[in-house]
N, C-alpha and C positions, 0 to 999 in steps of 0.2 A: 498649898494655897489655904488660906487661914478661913476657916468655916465651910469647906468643903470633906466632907468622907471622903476616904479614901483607903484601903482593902489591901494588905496584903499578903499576897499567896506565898506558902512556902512553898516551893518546886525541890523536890529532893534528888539528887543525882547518887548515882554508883557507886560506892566507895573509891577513891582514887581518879574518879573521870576527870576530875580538874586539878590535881595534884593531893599534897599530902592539907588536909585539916578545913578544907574545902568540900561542904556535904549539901549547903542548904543555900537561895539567895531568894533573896526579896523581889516580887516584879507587882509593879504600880499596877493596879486597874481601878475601872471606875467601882463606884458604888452600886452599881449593877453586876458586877464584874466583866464589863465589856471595858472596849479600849477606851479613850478619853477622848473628850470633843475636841482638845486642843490638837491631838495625834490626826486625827481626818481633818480634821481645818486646814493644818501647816499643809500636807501630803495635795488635797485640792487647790487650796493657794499655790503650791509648789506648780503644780500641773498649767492650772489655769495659767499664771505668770510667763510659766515656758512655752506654752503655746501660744500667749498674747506675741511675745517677744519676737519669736519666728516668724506669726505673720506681719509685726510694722516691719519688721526686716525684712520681708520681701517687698512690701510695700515699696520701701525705701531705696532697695535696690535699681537704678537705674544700666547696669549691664548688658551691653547689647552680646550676645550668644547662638540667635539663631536667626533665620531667615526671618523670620514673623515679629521678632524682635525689631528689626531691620524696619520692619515696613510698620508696624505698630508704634514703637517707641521715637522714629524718625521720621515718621509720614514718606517716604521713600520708599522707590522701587527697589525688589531686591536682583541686582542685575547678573550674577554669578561668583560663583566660587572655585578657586584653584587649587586644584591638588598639587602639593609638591612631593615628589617619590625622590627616593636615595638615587635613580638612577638620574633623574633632569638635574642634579644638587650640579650647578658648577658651567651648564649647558645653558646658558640662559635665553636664546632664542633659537639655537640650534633644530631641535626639533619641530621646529616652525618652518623653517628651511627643507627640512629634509621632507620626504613621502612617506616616514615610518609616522606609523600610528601610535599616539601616547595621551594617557591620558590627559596631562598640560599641556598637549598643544592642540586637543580639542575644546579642550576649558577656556582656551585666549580666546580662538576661532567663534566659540559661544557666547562669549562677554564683547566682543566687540560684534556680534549680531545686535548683542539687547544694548548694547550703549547707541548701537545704531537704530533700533527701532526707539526706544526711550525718548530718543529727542528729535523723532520723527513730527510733525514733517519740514522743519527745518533741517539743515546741514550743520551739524556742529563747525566749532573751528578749535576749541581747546578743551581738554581733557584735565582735572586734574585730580593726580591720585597720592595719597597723603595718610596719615597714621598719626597717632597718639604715642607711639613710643617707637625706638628701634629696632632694628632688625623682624620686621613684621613683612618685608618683600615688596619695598616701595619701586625700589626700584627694579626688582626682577619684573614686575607686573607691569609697570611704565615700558621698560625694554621689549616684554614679549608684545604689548600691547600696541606700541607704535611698530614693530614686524609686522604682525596681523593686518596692520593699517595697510602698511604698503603694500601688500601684495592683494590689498584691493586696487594697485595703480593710485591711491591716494597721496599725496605730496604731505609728507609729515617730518615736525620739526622737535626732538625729544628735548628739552630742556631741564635740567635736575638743579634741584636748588640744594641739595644736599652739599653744604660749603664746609661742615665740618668732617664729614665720614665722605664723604663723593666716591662713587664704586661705578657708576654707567660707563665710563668711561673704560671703564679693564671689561666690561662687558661685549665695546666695537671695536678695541683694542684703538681708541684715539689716545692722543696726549692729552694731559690735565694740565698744560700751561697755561691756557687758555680758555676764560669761560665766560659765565655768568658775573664772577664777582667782576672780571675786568672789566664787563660790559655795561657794571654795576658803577664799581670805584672810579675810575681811571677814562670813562666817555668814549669807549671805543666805538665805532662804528658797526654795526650789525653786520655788514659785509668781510669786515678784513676777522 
């Protein structure tokens, strides 16, 4: 920088520490012999920068992740969570059925308490559970859900709109001839 002093120290090294005819190197400091203002500016900048940066990123973060998230970012109730274990993988309301104790089929048992108190003190009549992307348990959760229902004696009717992947179906073991799109397409009657 033109009209700035500037100092340089010789730093002497070993004979050979850095190969052959390498003994001596130049290192900039300031005119005081400290570091330079430009060296603590960039380093603080740097800092500063990187911390601004992480928190509008969090800012900006709209992720839902936890329960509080849930109720915070949603204004909603957060009404439970379902564990899936390697051993229900496949068993999709089985253990709803049976008297064995399991974690997911106390976690349906729980979620249809809070869906049932949530929209207390009316009586629901429809349920709908949905997702942002694939394979997230739309329909293992509709499945165990509408079980849980009936063996409260409630009259329950599962309906899956899922018209590209549809899987409910291999879940009661019905035939997929027949559905929603037909009832959609083609005016079929609700009954036949």
């Amino acid at each position: 920088i033109p009209g700035v002093p500037v100092r340089f120290a010789l730093v002497s090294a070993p004979q050979g520490a850095f190969g052959a005819g390498v003994s001596t190197e130049a290192v900039a400091t300031g005119p005081d012999g400290t570091a330079s203002v430009t060296f603590i500016a960039g380093h603080l900048g740097g800092l500063v920068t990187g911390v601004s940066l992480a928190f509008i990123i969090e800012l900006i973060d709209q992720t839902v992740r936890t329960q509080e998230d849930v109720e915070n970012k949603l204004g909603l109730p957060f009404l439970g969570q379902i564990p899936l274990s390697a051993d229900d993988k496949g068993k999709v309301y089985k253990t709803l059925l049976t008297k064995e104790l399991s974690l997911t089929s106390e976690a349906m048992r729980n979620l249809r308490t809070m869906v049932n108190f949530a929209t207390m003190p009316q009586s629901i009549k429809t349920i709908l559970v949905t997702s942002t992307v694939q394979s997230e348990g739309k329909s293992y959760v509709s499945a165990n859900l509408a079980v849980a229902f009936s063996q409260l004696d409630e009259e329950v009717l599962l309906i899956t709109g899922d018209l590209r992947r549809p899987s409910t179906h291999k879940s009661f073991a019905v035939s997929p001839e027949r559905g929603l799109s037909d009832f959609l397409a083609k005016g079929k009657n609700v009954e036949e």
